[in-house]
C-alpha angles and dihedrals in degrees: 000000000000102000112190105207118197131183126208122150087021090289126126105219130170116235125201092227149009094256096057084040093068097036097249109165114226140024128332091235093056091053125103116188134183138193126200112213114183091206121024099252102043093082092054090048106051093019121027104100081058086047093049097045090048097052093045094063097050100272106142106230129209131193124203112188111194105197135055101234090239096136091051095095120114093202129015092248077075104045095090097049101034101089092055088041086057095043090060089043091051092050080053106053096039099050084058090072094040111268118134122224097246090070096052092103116193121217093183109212115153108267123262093010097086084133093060086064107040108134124012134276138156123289118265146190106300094013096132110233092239092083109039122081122184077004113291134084143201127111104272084051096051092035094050079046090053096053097043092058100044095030092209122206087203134020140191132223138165123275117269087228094054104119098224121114088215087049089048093054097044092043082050096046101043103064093043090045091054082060103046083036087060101041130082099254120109103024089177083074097066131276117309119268137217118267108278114218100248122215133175124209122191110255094188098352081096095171116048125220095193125061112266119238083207135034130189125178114172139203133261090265095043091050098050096049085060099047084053083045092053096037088070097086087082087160090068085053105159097035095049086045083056098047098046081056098045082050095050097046096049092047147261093292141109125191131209135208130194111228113203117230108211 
C-alpha cells in the first residue's frame, strides 16, 4: 500500500492523502496545482507519483512544459519533426496519470537556452512568437503569465541542485515570478494572485542529503503507472530507457521539499 510521510516538528508522521501531506487547507476537490516542468518528461520523472495521488483524490492538476523539445532529436533528419513527436508523447504520458491534455500548458522557449531568457524584456526582432506574451518575453514574463491564469494553491518546481542548465534556470525564475505573480506590477499579464505554496522535487539528485518534507513510496501499481508514464517519450529512447532503470533500481519513492517564498 502507497504510504505519503511527511515531517514537520522533527517528527515523521503518516498522512491519509497528498493534500494533507503538503498542509493545503480545504477539500481535495477545491485545490489547483501546477507543476512547471522545463522539459515535458521531467515532471513525470521527479514528480509523478505526487501528480497521480493528487489527481486520484479530486485536485485539478495542471502541467506547464517550458521548452519546445527541439534539442530532443537524436539525428538532424529528426530536428524538424521532434518537437511535434514530443508533444504526442507528452499528451500520452500525462494522461497516464491522469492529466488531461487541456491542462499541459506551453510556454515555447527554444530548448536548452533557458539562460539566454532569464528576466523580461521587450520583444524583439527573431524572438518567436511562442514565447512572448503582451509583447515581451523572458521567464520571469511567461511564467508570471502562467500564475496569473491558473491561480495555483500549490505549485511544483526542480530541484536547485538538478544539474541541468534549463532546471537551474527554472528553479532560479519560479520563486522570483510568484512574487512578481502576486504583486501589483504588470497588470497586462493578468490580476495579481494570491501567494502559491511553492515546493521542488530532484529530478536526477536521487539520494537527499538533506531531510524531505514529503515522502512518497508507492506501491508496486502506482509505480508502475509512473514507469509506463515515463516510458512514453519513445523518441528519447535510450535515455528513458536509462532513467526507468536508474528509478527501478533506487526504489519505488519521490521527496518533496517546501521552498519559502520571501
Amino acid at each position: 500500500m502507497t504510504q505519503i510521510r511527511s515531517l514537520r516538528n522533527g517528527k515523521v508522521t503518516v498522512a491519509s492523502n497528498i493534500v494533507k501531506a503538503l498542509g493545503c487547507k480545504g477539500k481535495p476537490a477545491n485545490q489547483r496545482w501546477l507543476g512547471i516542468s522545463p522539459h515535458d518528461d521531467d515532471l513525470a520523472i521527479g514528480a509523478g507519483l505526487a501528480l497521480r495521488l493528487a489527481q486520484a483524490i479530486g485536485v485539478e492538476v495542471h502541467v506547464g512544459i517550458v521548452t519546445d523539445g527541439s534539442m530532443g532529436c537524436r539525428s538532424p533528419r529528426e530536428r524538424a519533426t521532434i518537437s511535434e513527436t514530443r508533444r504526442a508523447e507528452t499528451i500520452r504520458a500525462y494522461g497516464a496519470l491522469g492529466v488531461p491534455e487541456t491542462n499541459i500548458h506551453y510556454l515555447g522557449f527554444p530548448d536548452a537556452s533557458l539562460w539566454r531568457y532569464i528576466g523580461r524584456r521587450a520583444r524583439e526582432a527573431g524572438d518567436s512568437v511562442d514565447h512572448v506574451v503582451a509583447g515581451h518575453t523572458g521567464l520571469e514574463n511567461s511564467l508570471t503569465w502562467l500564475l496569473r491564469l491558473l491561480k495555483p494553491m500549490v505549485v511544483f518546481m526542480p530541484s536547485r541542485k538538478d544539474i541541468h542548465p534549463d532546471h537551474m534556470a527554472v528553479s532560479l525564475e519560479l520563486p522570483i515570478s510568484i512574487f512578481h505573480a502576486s504583486s501589483d506590477i504588470w497588470e497586462e499579464l493578468g490580476w495579481k494572485i494570491e501567494r502559491p505554496a511553492l515546493w521542488e522535487w530532484p529530478t536526477y539528485n536521487v539520494a537527499p542529503k538533506r531531510k524531505p518534507a514529503v515522502g512518497i513510496f508507492a506501491d508496486r501499481d502506482l509505480f508502475e503507472r509512473k514507469l509506463a508514464a515515463i516510458a512514453c517519450w519513445q523518441s528519447q529512447a535510450e535515455i528513458i530507457a536509462a532513467l526507468i532503470a536508474s528509478l527501478r533500481s533506487n526504489g519505488p519513492w519521490e521527496f518533496l521539499w517546501k521552498h519559502k517564498v520571501n
